[in-house]
C-alpha positions in Angstrom: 81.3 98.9 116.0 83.4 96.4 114.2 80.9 94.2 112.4 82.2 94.1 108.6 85.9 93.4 106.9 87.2 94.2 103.5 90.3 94.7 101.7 92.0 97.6 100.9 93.5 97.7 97.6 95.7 100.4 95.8 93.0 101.1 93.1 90.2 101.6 95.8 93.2 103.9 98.0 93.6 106.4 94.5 90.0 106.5 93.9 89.2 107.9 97.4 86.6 105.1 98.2 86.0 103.2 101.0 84.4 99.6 100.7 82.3 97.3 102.7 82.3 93.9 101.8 82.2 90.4 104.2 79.7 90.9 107.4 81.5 89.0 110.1 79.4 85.6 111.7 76.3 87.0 113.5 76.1 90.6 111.8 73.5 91.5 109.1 73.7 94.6 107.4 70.8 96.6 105.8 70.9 99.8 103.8 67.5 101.8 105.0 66.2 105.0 103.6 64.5 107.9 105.9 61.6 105.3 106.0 63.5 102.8 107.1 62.6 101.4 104.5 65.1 98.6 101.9 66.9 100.3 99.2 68.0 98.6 95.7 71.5 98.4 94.3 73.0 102.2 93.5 70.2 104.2 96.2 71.7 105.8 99.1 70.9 105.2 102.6 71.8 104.6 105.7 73.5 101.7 107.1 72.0 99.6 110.0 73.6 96.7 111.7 71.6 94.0 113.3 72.3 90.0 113.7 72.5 88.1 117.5 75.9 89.6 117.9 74.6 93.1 118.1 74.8 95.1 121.8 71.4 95.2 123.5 72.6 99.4 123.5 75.4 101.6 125.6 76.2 101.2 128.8 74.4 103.7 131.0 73.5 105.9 127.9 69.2 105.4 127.8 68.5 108.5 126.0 71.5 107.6 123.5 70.1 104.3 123.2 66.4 104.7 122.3 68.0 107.1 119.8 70.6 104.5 117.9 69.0 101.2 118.9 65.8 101.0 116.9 63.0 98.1 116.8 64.2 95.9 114.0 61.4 96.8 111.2 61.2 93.8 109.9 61.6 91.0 113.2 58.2 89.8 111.9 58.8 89.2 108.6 62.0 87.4 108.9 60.6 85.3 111.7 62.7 87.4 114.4 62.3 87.5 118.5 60.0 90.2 119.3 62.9 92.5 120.8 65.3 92.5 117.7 67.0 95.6 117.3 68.9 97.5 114.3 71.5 99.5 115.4 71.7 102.7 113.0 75.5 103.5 112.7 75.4 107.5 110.7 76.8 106.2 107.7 75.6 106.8 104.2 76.5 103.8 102.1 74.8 102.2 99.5 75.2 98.6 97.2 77.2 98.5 94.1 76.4 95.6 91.4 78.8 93.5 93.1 77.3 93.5 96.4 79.6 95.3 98.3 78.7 98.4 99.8 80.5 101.8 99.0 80.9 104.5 102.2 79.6 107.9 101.0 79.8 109.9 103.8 78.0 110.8 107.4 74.5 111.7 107.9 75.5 113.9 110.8 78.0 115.9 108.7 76.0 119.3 109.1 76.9 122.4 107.7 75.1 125.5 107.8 75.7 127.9 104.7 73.5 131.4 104.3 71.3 130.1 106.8 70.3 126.7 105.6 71.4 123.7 107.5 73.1 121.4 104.8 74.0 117.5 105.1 77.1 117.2 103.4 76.7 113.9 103.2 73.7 114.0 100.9 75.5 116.6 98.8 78.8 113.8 98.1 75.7 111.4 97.5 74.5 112.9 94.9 77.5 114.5 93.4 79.0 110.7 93.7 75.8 109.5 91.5 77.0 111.4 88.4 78.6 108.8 86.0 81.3 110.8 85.2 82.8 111.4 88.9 84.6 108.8 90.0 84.5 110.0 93.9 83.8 113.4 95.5 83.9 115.6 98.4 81.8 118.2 100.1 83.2 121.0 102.3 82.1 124.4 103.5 84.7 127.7 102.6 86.9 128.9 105.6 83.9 131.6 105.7 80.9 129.4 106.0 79.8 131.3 103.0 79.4 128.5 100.7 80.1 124.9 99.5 83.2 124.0 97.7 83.2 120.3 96.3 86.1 118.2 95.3 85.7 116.1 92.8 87.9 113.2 91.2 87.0 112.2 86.9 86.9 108.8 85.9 89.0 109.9 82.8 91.2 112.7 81.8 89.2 115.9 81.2 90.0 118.0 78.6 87.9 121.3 79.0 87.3 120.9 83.2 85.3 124.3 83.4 82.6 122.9 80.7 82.7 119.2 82.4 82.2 121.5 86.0 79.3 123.7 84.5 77.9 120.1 83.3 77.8 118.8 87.0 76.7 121.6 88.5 73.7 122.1 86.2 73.1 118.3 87.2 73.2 119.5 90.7 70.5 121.2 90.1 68.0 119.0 88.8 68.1 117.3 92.0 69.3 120.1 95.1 67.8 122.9 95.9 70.5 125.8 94.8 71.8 126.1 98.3 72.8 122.4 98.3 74.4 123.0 95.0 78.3 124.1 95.7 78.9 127.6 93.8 82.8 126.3 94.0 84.2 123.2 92.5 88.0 121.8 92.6 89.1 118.9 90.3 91.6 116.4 92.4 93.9 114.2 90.4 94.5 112.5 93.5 93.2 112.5 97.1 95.1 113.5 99.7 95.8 110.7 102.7 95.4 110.5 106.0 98.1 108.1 108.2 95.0 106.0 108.4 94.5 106.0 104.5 91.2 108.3 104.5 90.6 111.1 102.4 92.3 114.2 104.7 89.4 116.6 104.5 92.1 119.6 106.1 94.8 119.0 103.5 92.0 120.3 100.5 91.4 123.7 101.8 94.6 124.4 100.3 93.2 123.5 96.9 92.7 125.3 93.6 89.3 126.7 94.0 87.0 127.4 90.9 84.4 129.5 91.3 81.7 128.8 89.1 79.7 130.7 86.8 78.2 130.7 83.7 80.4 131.8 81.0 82.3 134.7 81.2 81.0 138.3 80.6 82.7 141.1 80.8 81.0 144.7 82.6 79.5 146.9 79.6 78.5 150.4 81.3 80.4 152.1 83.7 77.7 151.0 86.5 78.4 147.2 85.5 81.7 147.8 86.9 81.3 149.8 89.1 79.2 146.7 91.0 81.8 144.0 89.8 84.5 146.3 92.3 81.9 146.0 95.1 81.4 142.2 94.6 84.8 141.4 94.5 85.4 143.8 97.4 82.7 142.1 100.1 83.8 138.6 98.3 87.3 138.7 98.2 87.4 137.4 95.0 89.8 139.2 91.8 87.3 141.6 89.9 88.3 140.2 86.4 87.3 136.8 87.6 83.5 138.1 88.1 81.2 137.5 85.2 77.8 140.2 84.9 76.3 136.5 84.7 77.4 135.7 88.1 74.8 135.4 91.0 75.9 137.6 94.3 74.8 134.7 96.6 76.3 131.8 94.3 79.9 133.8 94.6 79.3 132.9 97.9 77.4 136.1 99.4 74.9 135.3 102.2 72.7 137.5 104.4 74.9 139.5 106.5 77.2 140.1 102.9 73.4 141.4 100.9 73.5 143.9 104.2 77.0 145.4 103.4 75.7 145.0 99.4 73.2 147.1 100.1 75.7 150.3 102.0 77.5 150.3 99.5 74.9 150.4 96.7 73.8 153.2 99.2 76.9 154.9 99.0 78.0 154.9 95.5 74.6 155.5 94.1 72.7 157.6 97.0 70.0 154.9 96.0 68.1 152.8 98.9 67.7 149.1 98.1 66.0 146.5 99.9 67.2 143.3 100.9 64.1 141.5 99.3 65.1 143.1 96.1 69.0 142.0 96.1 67.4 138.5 96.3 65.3 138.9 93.4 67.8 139.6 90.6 69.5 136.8 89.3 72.8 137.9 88.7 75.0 141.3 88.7 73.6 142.2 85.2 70.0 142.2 86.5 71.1 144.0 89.5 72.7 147.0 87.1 69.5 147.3 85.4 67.1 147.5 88.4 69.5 149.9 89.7 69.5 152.1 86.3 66.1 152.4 86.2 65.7 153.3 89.7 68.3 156.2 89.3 66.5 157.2 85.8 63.2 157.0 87.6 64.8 159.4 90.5 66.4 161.8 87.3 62.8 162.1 85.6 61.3 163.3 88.9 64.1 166.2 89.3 63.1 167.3 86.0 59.1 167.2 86.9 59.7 169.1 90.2 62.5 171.8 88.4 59.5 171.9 85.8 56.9 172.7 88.5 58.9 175.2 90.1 59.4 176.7 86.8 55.8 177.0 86.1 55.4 178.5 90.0 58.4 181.3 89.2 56.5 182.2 86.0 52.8 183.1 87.6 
């Protein structure tokens, strides 16, 4: 639905962004959240497209049509006809101080990563909201096994791994941890469809971080032993994997914890549950709860050689 016009401009083209400006004569344009309900200036929502120029709904479509075109929530308020109707278009958008309107992303741009149905969308949102981030973007991996997100600096960055660890612990504050990419990729420029939007295909190709806390290398022979099985089931280089990092934030999920657990099986002759590879935090915790369980199993041998000891001498 064509019901806005803006210019593009080369500084808006580099920084990945997409403006709405000028509604055209008979469009009105409101940014709603979930509660349909009027956002301020910087708040994302999504954008809804009323005004006596507006389609009474598609042609032949009902079902589609009770589901886009919605009672306008506030006909009574403005003084509106009884039937006005808001047209909700999928886009997350929201006002900048200027009183344009910046595209974010889709609403409908689902993903689902380790079982948890992600909006992408909301991800970019909030990722976009950081001050430091001049525009961003949210993809799954080629595996499904966790987010990546692209991200473009207002300003040259001199220690990018630090800056990254920065957003991502700002992620946090305000996503659940599977919202929160585990792999992050800093763009000095975006790359361009014919059309002039961000190509989405063109950044699989692009460096991928994986993120962790600071590097720390294996200590015990069992430490390493585990970092060859993560890197193994993750495809990732072993002297990249810190004893810090998180199985699942490597981008492990379910059906990976299952092939964790064989192979903990086989190395170790030791049966783990799939509750308890959720529990540890990270590959450290994971050596120790194994540890313990194989000392536990040692200290039993010796009771039970003891006993029979005992028996052999009545």
């Amino acid at each position: 639905m064509w019901s806005m016009v803006s210019e593009v401009t080369p500084s808006s083209v580099q920084a990945g962004s997409i403006l709405l400006a000028n509604s055209l004569h008979n469009y009105q344009h409101y940014i709603l959240d979930t509660h349909q309900q009027l956002l301020p200036v910087g708040s994302i929502g999504e954008l809804y497209i009323g005004g006596a120029a507006l389609a009474r709904g598609y042609l032949n479509r009902p079902v589609l049509t009770e589901e886009r075109f919605i009672a306008h929530p506030f006909a009574s308020e403005y003084k509106m006809a009884e039937d006005a109707r808001l047209y909700r278009t999928g886009d997350l958008v929201r006002y900048l101080p200027d009183g344009s309107m910046e595209f974010i992303g889709r609403v409908d741009e689902q993903v689902k990563v380790r079982g948890y149905r992600i909006e992408l969308g909301e991800v970019e949102a909030q990722l976009s909201e950081i001050e430091s981030i001049v525009s961003a973007v949210v993809q799954v991996s080629d595996k499904q096994t966790h987010l990546v997100g692209y991200v473009m600096a207002d300003k040259e960055v001199e220690d990018e791994n630090e800056w990254l660890r920065v957003i991502k612990s700002s992620l946090q504050e305000s996503l659940p941890d599977y919202m929160v990419p585990s792999a992050f990729v800093v763009m000095r420029q975006w790359p361009l469809t014919p059309n002039g939007k961000i190509d989405r295909k063109a950044l699989a190709g692009a460096d991928v971080a994986i993120m962790q806390s600071q590097y720390v290398a294996p200590k015990t022979a069992l430490e390493e032993t585990l970092v060859e099985i993560f890197a193994e089931l993750l495809n990732l280089e072993s002297d990249k994997i810190s004893t810090t990092a998180n199985f699942f934030e490597l981008g492990g999920h379910s059906l990976l914890a299952v092939r964790l657990i064989s192979a903990i099986c086989q190395r170790f002759e030791l049966d783990v549950s799939i509750k308890e590879i959720f529990q540890v935090n990270n590959l450290a915790d994971l050596s120790a709860f194994i540890e313990r369980q194989l000392n536990y199993r040692e200290a039993l041998l010796e009771d039970d050689m003891a006993e029979s000891g005992k028996e052999i001498l009545i």
